[in-house]
C-alpha positions as CSV (number, residue, x, y, z in Angstrom):
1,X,91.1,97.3,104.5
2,X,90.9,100.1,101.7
3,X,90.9,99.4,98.0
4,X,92.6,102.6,96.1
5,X,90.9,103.7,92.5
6,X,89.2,106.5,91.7
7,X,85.1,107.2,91.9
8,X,82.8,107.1,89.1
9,X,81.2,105.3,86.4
10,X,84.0,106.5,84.1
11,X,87.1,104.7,85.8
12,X,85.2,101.7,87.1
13,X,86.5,99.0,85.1
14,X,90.3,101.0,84.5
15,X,93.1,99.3,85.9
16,X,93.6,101.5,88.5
17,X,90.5,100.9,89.9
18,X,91.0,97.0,90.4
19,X,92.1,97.4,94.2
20,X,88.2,99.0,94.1
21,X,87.2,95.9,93.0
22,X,88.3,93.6,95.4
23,X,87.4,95.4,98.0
24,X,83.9,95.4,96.8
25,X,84.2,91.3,95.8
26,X,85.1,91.1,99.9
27,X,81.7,93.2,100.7
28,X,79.8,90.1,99.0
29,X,76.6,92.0,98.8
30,X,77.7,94.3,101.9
31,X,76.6,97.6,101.0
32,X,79.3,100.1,101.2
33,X,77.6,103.3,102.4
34,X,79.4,106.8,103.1
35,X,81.3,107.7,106.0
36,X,79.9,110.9,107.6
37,X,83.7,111.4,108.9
38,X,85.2,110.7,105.5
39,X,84.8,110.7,101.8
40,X,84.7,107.3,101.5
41,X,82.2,104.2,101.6
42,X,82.7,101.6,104.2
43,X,81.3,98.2,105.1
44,X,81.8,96.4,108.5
45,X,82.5,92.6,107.9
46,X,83.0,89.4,109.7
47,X,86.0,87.1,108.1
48,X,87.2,83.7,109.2
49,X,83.4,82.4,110.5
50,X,81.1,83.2,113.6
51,X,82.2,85.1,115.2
52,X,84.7,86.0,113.2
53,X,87.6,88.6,112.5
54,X,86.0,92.6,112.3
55,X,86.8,94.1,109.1
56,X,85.9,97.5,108.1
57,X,86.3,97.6,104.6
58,X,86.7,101.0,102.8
59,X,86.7,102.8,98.8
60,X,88.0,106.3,99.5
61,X,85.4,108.5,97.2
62,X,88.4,111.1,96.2
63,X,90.5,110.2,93.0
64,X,93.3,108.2,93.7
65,X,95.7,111.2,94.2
66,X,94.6,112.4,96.9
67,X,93.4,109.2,98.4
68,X,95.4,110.0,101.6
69,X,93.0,112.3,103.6
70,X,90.3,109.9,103.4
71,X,92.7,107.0,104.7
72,X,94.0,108.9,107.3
73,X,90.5,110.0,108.3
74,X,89.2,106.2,109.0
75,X,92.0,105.7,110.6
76,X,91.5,107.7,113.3
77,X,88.2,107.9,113.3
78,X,88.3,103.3,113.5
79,X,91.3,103.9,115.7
80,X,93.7,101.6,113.3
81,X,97.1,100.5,114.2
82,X,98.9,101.2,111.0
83,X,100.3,97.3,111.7
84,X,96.8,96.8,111.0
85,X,96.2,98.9,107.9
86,X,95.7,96.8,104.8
87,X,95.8,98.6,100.9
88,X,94.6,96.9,98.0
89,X,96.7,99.1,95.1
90,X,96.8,97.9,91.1
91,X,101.0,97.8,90.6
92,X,102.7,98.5,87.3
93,X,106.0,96.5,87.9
94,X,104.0,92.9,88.2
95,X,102.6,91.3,85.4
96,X,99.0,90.6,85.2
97,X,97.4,88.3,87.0
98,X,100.2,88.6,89.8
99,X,99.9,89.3,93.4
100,X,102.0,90.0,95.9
101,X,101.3,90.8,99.8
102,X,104.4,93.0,101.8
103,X,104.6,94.7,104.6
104,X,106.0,98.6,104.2
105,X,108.0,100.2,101.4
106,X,107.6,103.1,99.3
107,X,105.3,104.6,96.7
108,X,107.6,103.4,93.8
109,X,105.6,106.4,91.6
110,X,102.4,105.0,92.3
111,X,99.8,108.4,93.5
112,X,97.8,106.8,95.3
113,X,100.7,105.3,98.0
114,X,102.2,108.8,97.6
115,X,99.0,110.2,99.5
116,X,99.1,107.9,102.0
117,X,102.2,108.2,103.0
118,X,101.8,111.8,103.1
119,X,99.1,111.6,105.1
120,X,99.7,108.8,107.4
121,X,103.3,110.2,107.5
122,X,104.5,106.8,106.9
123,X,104.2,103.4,104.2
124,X,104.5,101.0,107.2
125,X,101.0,99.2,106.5
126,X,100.5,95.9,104.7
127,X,99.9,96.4,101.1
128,X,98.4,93.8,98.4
129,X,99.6,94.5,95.4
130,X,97.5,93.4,92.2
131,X,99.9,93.5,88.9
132,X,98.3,95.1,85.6
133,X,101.4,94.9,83.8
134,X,103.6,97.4,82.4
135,X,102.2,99.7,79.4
136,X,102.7,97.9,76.2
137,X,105.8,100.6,73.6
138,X,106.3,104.0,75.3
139,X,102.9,104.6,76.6
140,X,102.7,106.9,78.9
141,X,101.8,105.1,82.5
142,X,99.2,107.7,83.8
143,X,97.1,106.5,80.7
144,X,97.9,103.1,80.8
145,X,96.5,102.7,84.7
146,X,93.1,104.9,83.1
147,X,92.5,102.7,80.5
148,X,90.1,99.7,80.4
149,X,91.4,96.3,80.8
150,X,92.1,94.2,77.4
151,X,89.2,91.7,76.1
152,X,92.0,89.2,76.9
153,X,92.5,90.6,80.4
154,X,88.5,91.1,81.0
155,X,88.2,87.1,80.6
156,X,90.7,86.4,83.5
157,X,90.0,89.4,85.6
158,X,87.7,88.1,87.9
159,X,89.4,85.0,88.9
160,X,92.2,87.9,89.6
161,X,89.6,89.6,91.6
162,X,88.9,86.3,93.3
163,X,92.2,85.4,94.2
164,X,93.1,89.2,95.7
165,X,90.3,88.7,98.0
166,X,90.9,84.9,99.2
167,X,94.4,86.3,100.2
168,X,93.4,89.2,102.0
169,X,91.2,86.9,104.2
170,X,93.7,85.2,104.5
171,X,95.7,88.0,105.7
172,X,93.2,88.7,108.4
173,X,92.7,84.6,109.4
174,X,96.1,83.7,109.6
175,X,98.6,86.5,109.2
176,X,101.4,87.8,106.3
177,X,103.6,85.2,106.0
178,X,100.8,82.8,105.4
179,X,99.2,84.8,102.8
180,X,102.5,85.4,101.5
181,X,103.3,82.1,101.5
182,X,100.4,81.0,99.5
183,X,99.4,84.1,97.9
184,X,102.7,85.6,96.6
185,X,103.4,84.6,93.0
């Protein structure tokens, strides 16, 4: 499971770093540490109870644009089934506070999916998609995604958070339609 956003203090609380933050909600106190394969930080969960679902959760430590190299690089080094690949992504075209699990599709201008699919040679993985809205006038889109979420956003975002992670456990416990089922809005 890999949450896309971009490393450092600077972009932590953008919204482009949100898929970031679930992934680090679903560590609960986890530490993700680097990969000496990849530049990224993983953690190795349980999910669903004793003894549970394995979960290696993952924060690619390259900027969202080339996000790719790192993915692919877990992947084969975890030997993932890209059936099994799940990417936690902040998306433009759903308003906030909307999520939405599918399986496949393209990069629809987002850089980060661009990457992937590059690298993996393919967008057949599961994706959960976490909506930040669309930029508010003519605002460009690449600054939109880098700026900080509103005060007014800030005081919902973690139930956001919260809800993104309960649905990709979800995911893992009891499969897509399920999540979608329940989790799709």
């Amino acid at each position: 499971m890999v949450g896309l956003g971009n490393p450092g203090p600077d972009y932590a609380e953008t919204r482009h770093n949100v898929g970031a933050k679930v992934v680090d909600r679903l560590a609960d106190g986890s530490p993700l540490r680097p990969h000496r394969r990849a530049r990224a930080d993983v953690a190795d969960i349980r999910v669903g109870g004793i003894p549970g679902t394995r979960v290696v959760l993952a924060r690619p430590r390259s900027y969202m644009n080339t996000s790719g190299g790192p993915v692919a690089s877990l992947v084969d080094y975890f030997d993932v089934d890209l059936d099994h690949l799940v990417v936690v992504h902040d998306e433009l075209d759903l308003p906030f506070e909307s999520l939405r699990l599918k399986q496949g599709g393209g990069d629809n201008g987002h850089n980060g999916l661009r990457s992937l699919r590059q690298s993996l040679g393919t967008g057949d993985f599961v994706r959960v998609r976490v909506g930040i809205g669309r930029p508010p006038g003519r605002q460009d889109p690449a600054d939109y995604v880098l700026r900080r979420f509103s005060a007014e956003e800030r005081r919902h975002l973690d139930l956001v958070v919260d809800r993104a992670a309960d649905a990709t456990q979800t995911l893992v416990t009891a499969g897509l339609a399920k999540a979608q089922n329940d989790f799709n809005s």
